[in-house]
C-alpha positions, 0 to 999 in steps of 0.5 A: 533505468536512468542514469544516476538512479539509486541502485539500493532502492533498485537491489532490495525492490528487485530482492523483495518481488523475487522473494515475495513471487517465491513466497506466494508460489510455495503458499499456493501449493496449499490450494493444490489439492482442490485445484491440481493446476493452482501452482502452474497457474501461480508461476504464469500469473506472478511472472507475468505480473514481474515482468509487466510490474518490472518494465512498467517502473523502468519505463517510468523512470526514464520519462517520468523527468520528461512528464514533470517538466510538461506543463500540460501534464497535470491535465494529462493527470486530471483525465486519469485521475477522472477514469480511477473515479470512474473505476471506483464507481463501476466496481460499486455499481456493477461488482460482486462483494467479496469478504463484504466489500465491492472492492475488485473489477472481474477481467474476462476470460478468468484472466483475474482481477483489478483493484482501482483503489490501489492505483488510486493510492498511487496516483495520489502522491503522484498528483499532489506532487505534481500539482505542487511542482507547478502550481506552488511557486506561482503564488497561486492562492491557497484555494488553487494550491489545494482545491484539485487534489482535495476533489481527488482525496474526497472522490476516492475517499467516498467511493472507497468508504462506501465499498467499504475498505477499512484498510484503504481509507486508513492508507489514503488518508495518511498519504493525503494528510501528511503530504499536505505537511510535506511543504514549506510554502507560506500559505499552507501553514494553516491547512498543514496545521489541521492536518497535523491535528487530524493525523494525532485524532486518528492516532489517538482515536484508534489506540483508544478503540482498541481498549475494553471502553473504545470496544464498548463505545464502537458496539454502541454506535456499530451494533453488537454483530458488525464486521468491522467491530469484529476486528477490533474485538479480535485484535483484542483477543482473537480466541474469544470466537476461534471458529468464528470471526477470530478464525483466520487471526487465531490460525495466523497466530498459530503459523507465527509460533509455529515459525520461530526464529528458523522457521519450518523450511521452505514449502513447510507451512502447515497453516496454508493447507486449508486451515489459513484463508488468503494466505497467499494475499493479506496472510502471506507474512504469517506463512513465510515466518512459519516456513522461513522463521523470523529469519525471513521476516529479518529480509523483508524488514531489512530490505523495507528499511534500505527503500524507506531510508534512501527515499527519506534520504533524497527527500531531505534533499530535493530542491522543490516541494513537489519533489519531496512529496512525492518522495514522502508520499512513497515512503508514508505508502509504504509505511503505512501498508507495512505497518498495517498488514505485519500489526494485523497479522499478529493482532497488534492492530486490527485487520484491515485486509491491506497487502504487503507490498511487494510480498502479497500475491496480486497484480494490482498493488505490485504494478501500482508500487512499481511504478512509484518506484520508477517515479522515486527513481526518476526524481532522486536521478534528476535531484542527483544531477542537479546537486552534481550541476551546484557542485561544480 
């Protein structure tokens, strides 16, 4: 790590993969009795995925100074933004629908799989950040400012929609609209303005599509038998179709109560033994209460607590916009995601099928929240020394 790094953010990020890696190899011995090799194979693929995910963020935050300062880094940060584009649209043209959606690339050789839709998250913040860091003070008009990162929002935003995930829409366009309000320069004011409306529409709207008259409009325009309706339906009321559409948010339910405050013990879950499907991805939080009770629960919102406020921290005090969003970005990721998956879970807000991050089994989010971390803790080391510098 590099010097002057915030050791809190690096204590619960280390806490939260330690635990969520324990988490998904007592969920994956619910699958043991079809598949006798599930939790061996579980150990190898999440140790892997810790130390590729680990040394990624290392590596990250002892160069990512090095890259920001290049001036030919946003064209280095051009061609990958065009290769996750590419990605996108092989995984539509060439994939496999799973639960509805073409969202994942099939490795060879059983070697699992790659989701590009959530490098694309990443990759936003990281972009938006950058492009700001170099184009902003130029003076540039605001058509520069904006024009390259809004090519990369709506690219991704096309080919995510037509997957479709629901969940990852939601994610990427909060990132986008709230790192746009991030900057102070001049000649953002009116697009920041547009997107502070967007942000209250998006609210309000979906508060309203969760009521009996948002529900009625929705099957209007959606059609009485449409997948996504369901979810707002069974946000509603997830036992008007137990055995149906409402299966897996009922079962999640019954895994929350059943936890209670201690919970059942570690490795206890009744819940993941068949009767919870994905409980190792989108449903992971719903079997660490039943076996931890909301004690575990106690950990991962703390320790989500400790990163989102040192980020915030750090950001109030960066010396360049594009800093301070890629910080905010981070922390809106975060949030969002956190938000999201613990609201689906337990049918405060619709499922949208997002993983908790750090918690949920899968390669993909882990490596691509790791290495923002690595980048957050590249910039608040070079925002620690160049406070150190002023103080002197």
């Amino acid at each position: 790590m590099p010097a002057m790094y915030d050791r809190w953010i690096h204590a619960a990020v280390i806490i939260l993969i330690v635990f969520g890696s324990i988490m998904v190899i007592s969920t994956s011995v619910g699958m043991s009795a079809q598949a006798p090799n599930v939790v061996r194979n579980t150990i190898i693929r999440q140790t892997v995925f810790l130390i590729i995910s680990y040394f990624a963020m290392v590596k990250v935050a002892r160069v990512f100074q090095l890259w920001l300062k290049n001036k030919s880094f946003l064209s280095v940060l051009d061609v990958i933004g065009v290769l996750i584009v590419g990605l996108l649209l092989f995984v539509l043209l060439f994939s496999s629908a799973v639960n509805g959606a073409k969202s994942w690339i099939q490795l060879p050789g059983g070697m699992g799989t790659i989701q590009p839709s959530e490098f694309a998250k990443a990759f936003l913040i990281v972009y938006m950040g950058v492009n700001m860091y170099h184009i902003g003070p130029k003076r540039k008009t605001l058509m520069q400012i904006i024009f390259r990162p809004t090519f990369f929002f709506v690219a991704f935003a096309l080919l995510i929609i037509a997957q479709p995930d629901f969940g990852t829409i939601v994610v990427l366009t909060m990132i986008f609209l709230i790192c746009n309000i991030v900057p102070s320069h001049y000649k953002l004011s009116g697009i920041q303005s547009l997107c502070k409306i967007a942000l209250a529409c998006i609210v309000v709207g979906l508060a309203f599509s969760m009521t009996h008259v948002g529900i009625t409009i929705l099957e209007g325009i959606l059609g009485e038998n449409n997948y996504q309706l369901a979810r707002f339906i069974n946000a509603d009321n997830p036992f008007t179709n137990i055995f149906g559409t409402g299966y897996n948010l009922t079962y999640s339910l019954y895994a929350i109560a059943n936890g209670g405050i201690t919970g059942l013990g570690l490795g206890q879950s009744a819940q993941k033994y068949g009767y919870l499907p994905e409980a190792e991805t989108d449903f992971i939080l719903p079997v660490t209460i039943e076996e931890l009770g909301l004690f575990g629960l106690l950990v991962i919102v703390l320790c989500y607590g400790i990163i989102l406020y040192r980020l915030f921290y750090f950001a109030k005090r960066a010396a360049d916009d594009g800093t301070r969003m890629i910080l905010v970005g981070t922390a809106v990721y975060l949030s969002i995601h956190f938000i999201l998956n613990i609201g689906g879970v337990s049918a405060f807000l619709p499922l949208t099928g997002v993983p908790l991050l750090f918690i949920s089994s899968g390669g993909s989010s882990l490596l691509s929240i790791m290495i923002l971390m690595g980048v957050c803790q590249s910039i608040i080391s070079l925002i620690r020394r160049q406070r150190k510098r002023v103080l002197r």
